[in-house]
DOSE-734577 format. One line per field, with one value per residue (C-alpha): x, y, z; residue number from 0. Coordinates in nm, 3 decimals. Example, Ala and Ser with C-alpha at 12.3 -4.5 7.8 and 13.67 -1.06 7.14 Angstrom:
BEGIN
c1 <- 1.230|1.367;
c2 <- -0.450|-0.106;
c3 <- 0.780|0.714;
num <- 0|1;
END
This chain:
BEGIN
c1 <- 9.874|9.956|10.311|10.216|10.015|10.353|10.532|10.301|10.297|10.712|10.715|10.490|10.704|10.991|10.869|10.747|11.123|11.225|10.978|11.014|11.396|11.387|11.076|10.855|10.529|10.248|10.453|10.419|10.034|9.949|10.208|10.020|9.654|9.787|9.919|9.599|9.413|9.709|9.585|9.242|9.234|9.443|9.210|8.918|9.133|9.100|8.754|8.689|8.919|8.750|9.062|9.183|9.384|9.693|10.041|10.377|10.660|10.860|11.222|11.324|11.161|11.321|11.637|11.512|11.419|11.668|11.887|11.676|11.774|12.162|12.101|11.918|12.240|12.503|12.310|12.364|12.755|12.690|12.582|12.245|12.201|12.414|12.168|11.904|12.039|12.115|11.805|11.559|11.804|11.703|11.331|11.369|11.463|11.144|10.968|11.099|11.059|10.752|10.661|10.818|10.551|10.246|10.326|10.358|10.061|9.857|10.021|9.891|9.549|9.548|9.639|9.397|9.124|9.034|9.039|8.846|9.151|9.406|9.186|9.282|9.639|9.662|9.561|9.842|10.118|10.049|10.053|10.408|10.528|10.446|10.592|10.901|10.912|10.848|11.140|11.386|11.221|11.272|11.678|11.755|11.818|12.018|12.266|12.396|12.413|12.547|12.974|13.140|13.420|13.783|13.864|13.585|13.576;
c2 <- 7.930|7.828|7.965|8.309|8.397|8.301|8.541|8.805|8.764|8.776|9.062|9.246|9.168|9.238|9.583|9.681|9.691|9.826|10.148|10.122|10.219|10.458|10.594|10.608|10.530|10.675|10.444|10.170|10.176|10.199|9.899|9.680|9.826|9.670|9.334|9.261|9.319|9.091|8.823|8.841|8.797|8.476|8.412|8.457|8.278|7.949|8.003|7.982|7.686|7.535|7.458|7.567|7.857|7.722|7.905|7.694|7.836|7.986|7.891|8.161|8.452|8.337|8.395|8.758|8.870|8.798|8.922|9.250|9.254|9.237|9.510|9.714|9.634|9.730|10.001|10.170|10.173|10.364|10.674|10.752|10.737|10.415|10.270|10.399|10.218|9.918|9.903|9.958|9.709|9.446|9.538|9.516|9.143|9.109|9.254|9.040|8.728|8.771|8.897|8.541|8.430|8.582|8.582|8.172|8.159|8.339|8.162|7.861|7.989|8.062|7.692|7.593|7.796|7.971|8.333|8.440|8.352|8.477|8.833|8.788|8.741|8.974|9.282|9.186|9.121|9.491|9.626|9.452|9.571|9.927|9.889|9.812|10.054|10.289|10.197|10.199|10.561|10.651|10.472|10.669|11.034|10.838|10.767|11.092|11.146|10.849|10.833|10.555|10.393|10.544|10.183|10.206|10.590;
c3 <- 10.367|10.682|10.691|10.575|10.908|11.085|10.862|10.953|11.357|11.387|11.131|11.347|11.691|11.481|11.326|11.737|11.861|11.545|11.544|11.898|11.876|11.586|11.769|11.528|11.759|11.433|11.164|11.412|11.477|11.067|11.023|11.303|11.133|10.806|10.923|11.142|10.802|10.610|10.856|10.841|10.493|10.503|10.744|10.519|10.234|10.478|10.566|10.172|10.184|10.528|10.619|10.996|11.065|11.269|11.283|11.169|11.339|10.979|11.041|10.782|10.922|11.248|11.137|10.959|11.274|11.500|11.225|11.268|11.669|11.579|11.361|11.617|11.877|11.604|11.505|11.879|11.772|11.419|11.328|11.293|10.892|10.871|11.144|10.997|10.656|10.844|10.967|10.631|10.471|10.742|10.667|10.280|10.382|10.540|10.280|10.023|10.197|10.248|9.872|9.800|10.039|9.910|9.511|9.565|9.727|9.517|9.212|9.348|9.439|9.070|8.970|9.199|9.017|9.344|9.224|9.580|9.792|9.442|9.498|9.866|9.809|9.576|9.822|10.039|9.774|9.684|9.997|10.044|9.731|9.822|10.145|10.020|9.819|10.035|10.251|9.946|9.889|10.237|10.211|9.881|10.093|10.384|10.152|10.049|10.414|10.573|10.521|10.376|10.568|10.498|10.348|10.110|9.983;
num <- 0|1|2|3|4|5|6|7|8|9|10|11|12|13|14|15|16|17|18|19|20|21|22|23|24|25|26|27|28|29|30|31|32|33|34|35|36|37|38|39|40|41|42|43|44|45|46|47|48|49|50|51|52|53|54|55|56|57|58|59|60|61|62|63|64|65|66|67|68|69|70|71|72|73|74|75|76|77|78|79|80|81|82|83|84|85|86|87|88|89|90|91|92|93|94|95|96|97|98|99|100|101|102|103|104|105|106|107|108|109|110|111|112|113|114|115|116|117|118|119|120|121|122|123|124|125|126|127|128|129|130|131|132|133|134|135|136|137|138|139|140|141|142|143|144|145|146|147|148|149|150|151|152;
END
Protein backbone atom coordinates (compact mmCIF):
# COMPACT_ATOMS: atom_id res chain seq x y z
CA UNK A 1 0.00 0.00 0.00
CA UNK A 2 2.83 1.90 0.17
CA UNK A 3 3.05 2.85 -3.52
CA UNK A 4 -0.52 3.99 -3.77
CA UNK A 5 0.03 7.15 -1.40
CA UNK A 6 2.90 8.02 -3.94
CA UNK A 7 0.43 7.72 -6.74
CA UNK A 8 -1.81 10.01 -5.05
CA UNK A 9 0.76 12.98 -4.04
CA UNK A 10 2.25 13.35 -7.91
CA UNK A 11 -1.34 13.04 -9.24
CA UNK A 12 -2.26 15.85 -7.14
CA UNK A 13 1.00 18.13 -8.22
CA UNK A 14 0.25 16.92 -11.55
CA UNK A 15 -3.63 17.76 -11.64
CA UNK A 16 -2.45 21.62 -9.86
CA UNK A 17 -0.56 22.71 -13.16
CA UNK A 18 -3.01 21.02 -15.16
CA UNK A 19 -6.27 22.93 -13.67
CA UNK A 20 -3.95 25.60 -13.19
CA UNK A 21 -3.52 26.06 -17.09
CA UNK A 22 -6.98 25.20 -18.25
CA UNK A 23 -8.03 27.44 -15.29
CA UNK A 24 -10.24 25.58 -13.76
CA UNK A 25 -9.45 26.90 -9.99
CA UNK A 26 -13.33 25.15 -8.43
CA UNK A 27 -12.43 21.63 -10.33
CA UNK A 28 -9.09 21.94 -8.75
CA UNK A 29 -10.06 22.44 -5.01
CA UNK A 30 -12.83 19.31 -5.15
CA UNK A 31 -9.96 17.19 -6.89
CA UNK A 32 -7.36 18.06 -3.95
CA UNK A 33 -10.66 17.55 -1.25
CA UNK A 34 -10.89 14.01 -2.80
CA UNK A 35 -7.25 12.92 -2.91
CA UNK A 36 -6.54 14.18 0.76
CA UNK A 37 -9.53 11.80 1.64
CA UNK A 38 -7.91 8.93 -0.96
CA UNK A 39 -4.92 9.26 1.42
CA UNK A 40 -6.30 9.21 4.58
CA UNK A 41 -7.96 6.17 4.02
CA UNK A 42 -4.79 4.33 2.91
CA UNK A 43 -3.73 5.83 5.79
CA UNK A 44 -6.33 4.27 7.94
CA UNK A 45 -5.87 0.95 5.77
CA UNK A 46 -2.13 0.89 7.47
CA UNK A 47 -3.21 1.88 10.77
CA UNK A 48 -5.49 -1.39 10.59
CA UNK A 49 -2.42 -3.06 9.23
CA UNK A 50 0.08 -1.26 11.95
CA UNK A 51 2.24 -0.96 9.42
CA UNK A 52 3.96 2.72 8.79
CA UNK A 53 2.85 5.05 6.29
CA UNK A 54 6.06 5.89 4.18
CA UNK A 55 5.94 7.16 0.45
CA UNK A 56 8.02 5.02 -2.40
CA UNK A 57 8.87 7.27 -5.07
CA UNK A 58 6.38 5.33 -8.12
CA UNK A 59 8.67 5.30 -11.15
CA UNK A 60 5.52 4.89 -13.36
CA UNK A 61 3.57 7.74 -12.29
CA UNK A 62 6.82 9.66 -12.80
CA UNK A 63 6.82 9.17 -16.16
CA UNK A 64 2.67 9.94 -16.31
CA UNK A 65 3.29 13.11 -15.06
CA UNK A 66 5.96 14.50 -16.73
CA UNK A 67 4.21 13.09 -19.71
CA UNK A 68 1.27 15.39 -18.49
CA UNK A 69 3.84 18.62 -18.56
CA UNK A 70 4.78 17.85 -22.36
CA UNK A 71 1.28 17.76 -22.97
CA UNK A 72 0.58 21.01 -21.23
CA UNK A 73 3.74 22.63 -23.49
CA UNK A 74 2.36 21.08 -26.80
CA UNK A 75 -0.89 21.91 -25.91
CA UNK A 76 0.14 25.91 -26.05
CA UNK A 77 0.84 25.13 -29.97
CA UNK A 78 -2.82 23.46 -30.62
CA UNK A 79 -6.03 24.61 -30.61
CA UNK A 80 -7.95 24.75 -27.71
CA UNK A 81 -10.26 21.47 -28.12
CA UNK A 82 -7.24 19.38 -29.33
CA UNK A 83 -5.43 20.64 -26.05
CA UNK A 84 -8.13 20.22 -24.22
CA UNK A 85 -8.24 16.43 -25.75
CA UNK A 86 -4.66 16.12 -25.27
CA UNK A 87 -4.90 16.97 -22.05
CA UNK A 88 -8.05 14.59 -20.60
CA UNK A 89 -6.26 11.84 -22.60
CA UNK A 90 -3.09 12.40 -20.38
CA UNK A 91 -5.46 12.31 -17.28
CA UNK A 92 -7.36 9.10 -18.41
CA UNK A 93 -3.67 7.67 -18.10
CA UNK A 94 -3.59 8.67 -14.67
CA UNK A 95 -6.75 7.46 -13.95
CA UNK A 96 -6.15 4.14 -15.17
CA UNK A 97 -2.95 3.63 -13.61
CA UNK A 98 -4.03 4.25 -10.73
CA UNK A 99 -7.41 2.02 -11.00
CA UNK A 100 -4.61 -0.69 -11.70
CA UNK A 101 -3.33 0.50 -8.39
CA UNK A 102 -6.22 0.35 -6.19
CA UNK A 103 -8.22 -2.81 -7.80
CA UNK A 104 -4.73 -4.86 -6.92
CA UNK A 105 -4.71 -3.69 -3.73
CA UNK A 106 -7.94 -4.29 -2.74
CA UNK A 107 -7.78 -7.77 -4.47
CA UNK A 108 -5.19 -8.53 -2.17
CA UNK A 109 -6.80 -7.07 0.91
CA UNK A 110 -9.44 -9.57 -0.06
CA UNK A 111 -6.91 -12.59 -0.17
CA UNK A 112 -5.69 -11.40 2.86
CA UNK A 113 -9.17 -11.66 4.51
CA UNK A 114 -8.94 -8.00 5.61
CA UNK A 115 -12.32 -6.76 4.35
CA UNK A 116 -11.76 -3.31 6.65
CA UNK A 117 -8.87 -2.12 4.46
CA UNK A 118 -10.93 -4.11 0.98
CA UNK A 119 -14.03 -1.54 2.24
CA UNK A 120 -11.29 1.13 2.25
CA UNK A 121 -10.05 0.43 -1.11
CA UNK A 122 -13.04 -0.01 -2.44
CA UNK A 123 -14.31 3.81 -1.76
CA UNK A 124 -11.40 4.98 -3.69
CA UNK A 125 -11.49 2.52 -6.69
CA UNK A 126 -15.00 4.03 -7.19
CA UNK A 127 -14.23 7.34 -6.92
CA UNK A 128 -11.46 6.71 -9.71
CA UNK A 129 -13.72 4.96 -11.82
CA UNK A 130 -16.16 7.83 -11.78
CA UNK A 131 -13.56 10.18 -12.36
CA UNK A 132 -12.64 8.76 -15.33
CA UNK A 133 -15.56 8.62 -16.51
CA UNK A 134 -16.31 11.76 -16.05
CA UNK A 135 -13.42 12.95 -18.10
CA UNK A 136 -14.33 10.57 -21.07
CA UNK A 137 -17.93 12.29 -20.59
CA UNK A 138 -16.46 15.61 -20.56
CA UNK A 139 -13.89 14.37 -23.97
CA UNK A 140 -16.98 12.95 -25.91
CA UNK A 141 -18.31 16.85 -27.01
CA UNK A 142 -14.52 18.01 -27.76
CA UNK A 143 -14.46 15.77 -30.40
CA UNK A 144 -17.04 16.94 -32.69
CA UNK A 145 -15.32 20.17 -32.21
CA UNK A 146 -11.74 19.65 -32.36
CA UNK A 147 -10.47 19.20 -36.44
CA UNK A 148 -8.64 16.38 -37.59
CA UNK A 149 -5.39 16.97 -39.39
CA UNK A 150 -5.70 17.36 -43.35
CA UNK A 151 -3.56 14.00 -43.49
CA UNK A 152 -6.01 12.21 -41.43
CA UNK A 153 -9.65 13.52 -42.63
Amino acid sequence: MTGSGGLDRGVRRQAIRSRQEAGAAEQTSAFLEETESHVERLNEGLRLLSAPARAKPCKGMAGLVEEGDETIAEGKKKSEAAADLALIGAALRVEHYEIAAYTTARNLALQLHQPEIAQLLTITLGEERNASQLLDQVAQPLMSVARMPASVE
